[in-house]
N, C-alpha and C positions, 0 to 999 in steps of 0.2 A: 048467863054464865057467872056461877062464881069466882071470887079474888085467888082463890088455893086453883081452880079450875084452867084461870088462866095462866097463873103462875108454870102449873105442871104442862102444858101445852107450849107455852113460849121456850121453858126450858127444852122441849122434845125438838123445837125448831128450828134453836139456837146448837144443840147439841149432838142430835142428830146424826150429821154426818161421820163428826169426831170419834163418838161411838163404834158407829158399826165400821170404820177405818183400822180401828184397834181392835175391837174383835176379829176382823177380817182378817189383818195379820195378822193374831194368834191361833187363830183356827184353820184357814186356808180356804174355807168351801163358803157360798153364799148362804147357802141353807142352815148352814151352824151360824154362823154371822148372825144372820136374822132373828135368828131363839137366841142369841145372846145380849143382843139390841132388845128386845122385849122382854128377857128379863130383868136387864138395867133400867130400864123405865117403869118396871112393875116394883120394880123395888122403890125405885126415886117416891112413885105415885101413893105405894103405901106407908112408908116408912118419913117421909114429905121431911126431911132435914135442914134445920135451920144452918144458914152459912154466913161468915162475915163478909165474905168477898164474894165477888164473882170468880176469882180466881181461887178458891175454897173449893166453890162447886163441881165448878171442871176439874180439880184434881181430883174431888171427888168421886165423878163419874167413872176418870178413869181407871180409877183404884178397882171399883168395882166391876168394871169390863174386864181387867186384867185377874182378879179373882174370880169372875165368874166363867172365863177362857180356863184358867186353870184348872180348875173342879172338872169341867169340861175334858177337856185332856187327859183327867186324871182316872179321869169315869171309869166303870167296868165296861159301859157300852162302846165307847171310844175304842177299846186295849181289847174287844174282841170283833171288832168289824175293819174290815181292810178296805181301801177305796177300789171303786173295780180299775181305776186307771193309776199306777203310781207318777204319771205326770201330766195331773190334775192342776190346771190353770185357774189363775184369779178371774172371775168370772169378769164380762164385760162391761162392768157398774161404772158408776161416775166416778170413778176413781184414777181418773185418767188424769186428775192434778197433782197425783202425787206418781203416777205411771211415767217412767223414763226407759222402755225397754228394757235392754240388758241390764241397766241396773237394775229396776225392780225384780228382776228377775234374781237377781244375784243375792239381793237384798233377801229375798224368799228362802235362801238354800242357808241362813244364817241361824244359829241356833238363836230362840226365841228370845230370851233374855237380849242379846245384840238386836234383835227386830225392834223390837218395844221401844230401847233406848235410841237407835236409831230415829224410828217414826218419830217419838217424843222431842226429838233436838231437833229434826232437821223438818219435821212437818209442820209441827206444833209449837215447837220455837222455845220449848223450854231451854231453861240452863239448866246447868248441871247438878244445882243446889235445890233444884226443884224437884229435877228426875228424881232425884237420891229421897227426897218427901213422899213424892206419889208410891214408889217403889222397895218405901222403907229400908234401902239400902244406905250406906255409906258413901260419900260423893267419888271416896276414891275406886272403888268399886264400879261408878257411874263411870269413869272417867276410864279408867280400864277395860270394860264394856266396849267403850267407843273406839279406845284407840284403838281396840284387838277387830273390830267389825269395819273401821276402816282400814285396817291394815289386809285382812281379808278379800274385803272390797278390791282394796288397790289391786292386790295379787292376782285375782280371777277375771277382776277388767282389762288388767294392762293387755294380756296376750288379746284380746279380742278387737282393741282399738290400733295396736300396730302392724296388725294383719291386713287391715284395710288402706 
């Protein structure tokens, strides 16, 4: 096995999950997830980009997950095909460490921009100045994002936790 051979394989092992995490969020369905996942790593494999960090990399990846979700989205195939069930569940993947019930569930009904930045801060542990890099936004933007998705959050969870 070649150096470039293992390189691209260690990065699929290491990175892996974080990917189709993000795509998963952005798209909703396993099956898109997965052609999102592979085409992030057909890009990584052909395109083989030099980084200074390791934390270079990974924002890299996920720039690219979140552009290639988007396209996706944006697609004519997407905007003419309807799911046959409008309450379609995150399938039962190992995703269950970042799975808290109702929240994830709540977390799911948030417009996409609040998911991303969401997942990003509280899964993956960026800051804010980070988000605002990957996502070419402005921090205060970032920061806005959060407070209006936590604010949301709070809204839609409180009634469900005082009920019980």
């Amino acid at each position: 096995m070649t150096s470039q051979n293992k390189y691209v394989i260690d990065t699929i092992e290491k990175y892996s999950d974080m990917v189709y995490k993000v795509a998963l969020t952005r798209v909703k369905t396993k099956e898109n997830a997965e052609d999102i996942y592979q085409d992030v790593f057909l890009k990584f494999n052909s395109k083989r980009p030099k980084f200074k960090t390791e934390e270079h990399k990974k924002a890299w990846l996920i720039r690219v997950t979140i552009n290639l979700s988007n396209n996706f989205l944006k697609s004519a195939w997407k905007r003419k095909n309807v799911e046959l069930d409008e309450n379609i569940k995150y399938e039962d993947e190992k995703i269950d460490d970042i799975e808290n019930g109702e929240v994830l569930e709540e977390v799911k009904k948030l417009p996409e921009d609040y998911q991303t930045v969401i997942y990003l801060y509280y899964y993956e542990g960026y800051k804010v100045e980070e988000i605002s890099k990957i996502l070419s936004k402005k921090s205060g933007t970032i920061k806005t994002w959060l407070s209006r998705a936590r604010e949301i959050l709070k809204q839609n969870l409180k009634g469900g936790f005082e009920d019980e």
